[in-house]
N, C-alpha and C positions, 0 to 999 in steps of 0.2 A: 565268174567267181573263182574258180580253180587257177583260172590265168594269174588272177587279180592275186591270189594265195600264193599262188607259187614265184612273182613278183616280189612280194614283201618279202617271203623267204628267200630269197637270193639276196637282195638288199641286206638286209641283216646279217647274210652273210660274207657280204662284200665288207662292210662296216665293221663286223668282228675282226675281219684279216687287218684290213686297215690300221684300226685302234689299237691290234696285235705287234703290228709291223712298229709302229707309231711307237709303242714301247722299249720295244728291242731296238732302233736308233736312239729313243731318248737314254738309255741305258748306255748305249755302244757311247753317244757323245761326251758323258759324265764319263764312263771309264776311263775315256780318252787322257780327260784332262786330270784323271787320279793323284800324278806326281808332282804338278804344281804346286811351288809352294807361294808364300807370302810372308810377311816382316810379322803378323800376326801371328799367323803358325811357327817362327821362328823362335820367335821373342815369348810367346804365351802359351797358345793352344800344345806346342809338343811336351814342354816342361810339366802343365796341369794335367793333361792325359795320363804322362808316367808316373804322374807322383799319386793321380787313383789306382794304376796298378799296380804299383809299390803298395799302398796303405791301406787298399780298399775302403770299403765304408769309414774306418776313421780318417780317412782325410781329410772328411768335410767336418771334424769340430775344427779344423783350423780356417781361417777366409785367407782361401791362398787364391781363389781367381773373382773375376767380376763377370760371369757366364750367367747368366738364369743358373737356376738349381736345378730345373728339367732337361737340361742341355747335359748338366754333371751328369746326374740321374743314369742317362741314358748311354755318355761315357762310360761310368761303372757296370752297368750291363753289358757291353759291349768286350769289358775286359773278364765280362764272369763269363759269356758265352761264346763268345769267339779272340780270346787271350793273343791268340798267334796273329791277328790282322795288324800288319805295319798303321804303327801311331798315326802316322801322315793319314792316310786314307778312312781309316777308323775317324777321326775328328770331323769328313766330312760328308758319312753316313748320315745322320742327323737332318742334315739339310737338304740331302738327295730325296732321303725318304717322302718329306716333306713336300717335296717339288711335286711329286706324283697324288698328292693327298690334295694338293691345291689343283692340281689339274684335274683331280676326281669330283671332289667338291665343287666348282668351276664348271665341271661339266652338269653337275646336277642341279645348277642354280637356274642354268641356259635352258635345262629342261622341263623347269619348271612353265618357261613360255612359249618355247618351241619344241614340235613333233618332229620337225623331218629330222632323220638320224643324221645326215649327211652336218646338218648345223650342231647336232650334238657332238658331233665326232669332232668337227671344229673346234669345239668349245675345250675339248679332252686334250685336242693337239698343241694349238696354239702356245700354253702356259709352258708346256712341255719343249718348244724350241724357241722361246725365248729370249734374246743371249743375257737380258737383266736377273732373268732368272738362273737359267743353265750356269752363265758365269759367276753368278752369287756365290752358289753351294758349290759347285762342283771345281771352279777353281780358286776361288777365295777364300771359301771353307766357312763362308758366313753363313747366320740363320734369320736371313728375313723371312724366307718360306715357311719355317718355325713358327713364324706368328701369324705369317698372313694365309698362310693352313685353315691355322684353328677361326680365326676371322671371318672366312670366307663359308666353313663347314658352318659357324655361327648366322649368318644372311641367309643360309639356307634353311637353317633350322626355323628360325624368322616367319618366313615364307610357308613354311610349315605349319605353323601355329604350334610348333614344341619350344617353349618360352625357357622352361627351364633346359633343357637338353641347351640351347643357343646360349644362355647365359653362361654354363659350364664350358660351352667351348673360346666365346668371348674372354672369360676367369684365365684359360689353358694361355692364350694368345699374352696376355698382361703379364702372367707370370714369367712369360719366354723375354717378352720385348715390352716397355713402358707405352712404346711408341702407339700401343694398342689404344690408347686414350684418343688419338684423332677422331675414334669412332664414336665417342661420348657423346659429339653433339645431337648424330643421328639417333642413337637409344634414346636418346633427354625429349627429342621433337617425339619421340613415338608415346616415349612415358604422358608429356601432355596432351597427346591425343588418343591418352587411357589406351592404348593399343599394349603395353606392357605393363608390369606391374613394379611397383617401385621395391618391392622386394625380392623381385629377380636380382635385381644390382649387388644384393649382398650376394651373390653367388661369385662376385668377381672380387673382390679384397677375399672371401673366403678361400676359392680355391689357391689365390696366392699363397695365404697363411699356410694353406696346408703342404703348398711347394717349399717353403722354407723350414719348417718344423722342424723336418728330420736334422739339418746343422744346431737348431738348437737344443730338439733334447741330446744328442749328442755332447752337446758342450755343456747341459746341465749333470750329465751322469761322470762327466771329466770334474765338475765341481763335488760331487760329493762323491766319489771316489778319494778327493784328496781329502774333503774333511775328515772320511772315516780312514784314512791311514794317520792323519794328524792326532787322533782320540787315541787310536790304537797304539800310536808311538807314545 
């Protein structure tokens, strides 16, 4: 039994270094590729970056980019917390973050039907050295890990039986990427086999709504702003 004990406890601590290591390369690979640019960071992402830390929050009454709103969002924070990170690199925070969220997620989906660590550690690493992935975010500066994060934390919730919690992360995915609808047909087959509830679904147009709001109260307080200078004049 002692043997049997102090076996697993070595295990686990082979597994921690591993998953440890496993991070600190996926990290060293992304940094690698930090200064690459692309015709989209060129042409788009550097221009809409500067122009939130030029304007901060008013930037967004105007529709100056075609980014999700959580993508902006999280640009604008990025220039309220950490101002001094070169543009380039700051734009592809976002989608690194993301990369490690889907491989966490990913890991906990795998764990849901597998014990040996050694397969869950697998499951942690794999997403993590990827090159569809790694190369996404870290040199393209794109965010499909953006949505397929929330997606993938959403199958897990699933599995869970936390219906609502899955549907809010399902909503998160949508509002990032459209592309998030492929997954429609599986909710629709669970909906008719009553395993979900048909008013979970409104949690996914809702949390959208709520990702876009902030541009338009914005542009409604630019609207009566000017009617009340108009009265006053």
């Amino acid at each position: 039994m002692k043997k049997s004990k102090s076996y697993q406890s070595n295990q686990k601590l082979i597994v921690f270094g591993l998953a440890l290591l496993a991070v600190i390369l996926a990290l060293w690979l992304r940094y690698s590729l930090r200064m690459q640019t692309t015709n989209d960071y060129l042409c788009c992402y550097e221009v809409w970056y500067d122009y939130i830390r030029q304007d901060g929050h008013y930037a967004f009454i105007n529709a100056f980019s075609n980014l999700a709103m959580p993508i902006l969002y999280i640009w604008y924070l990025l220039t309220l917390i950490a101002p001094q990170i070169p543009t380039l690199i700051a734009t592809k925070i976002p989608a690194v973050i993301c990369d490690f969220i889907l491989a966490f997620y990913f890991y906990k989906l795998i764990s849901t039907k597998f014990t040996n660590p050694f397969i869950r550690l697998a499951a942690f690493v794999v997403p993590l050295f990827t090159p569809t992935i790694f190369l996404n975010s870290a040199w393209w500066g794109q965010y499909d890990s953006c949505y397929m994060a929330p997606v993938m934390a959403g199958l897990y919730y699933l599995l869970k039986k936390r219906e609502s919690v899955a549907f809010l992360a399902f909503g998160i995915a949508f509002s990032v990427k459209f592309q998030m609808v492929f997954i429609l047909p599986f909710l629709i087959i669970l909906l008719l086999r009553k395993e979900v509830k048909w008013t979970s679904f409104l949690l996914i147009p809702g949390v959208y709504l709520i990702s876009v709001s902030y541009t338009h109260l914005r542009a409604h307080e630019t609207v009566l702003d000017l009617v009340c200078r108009l009265l006053l004049e």
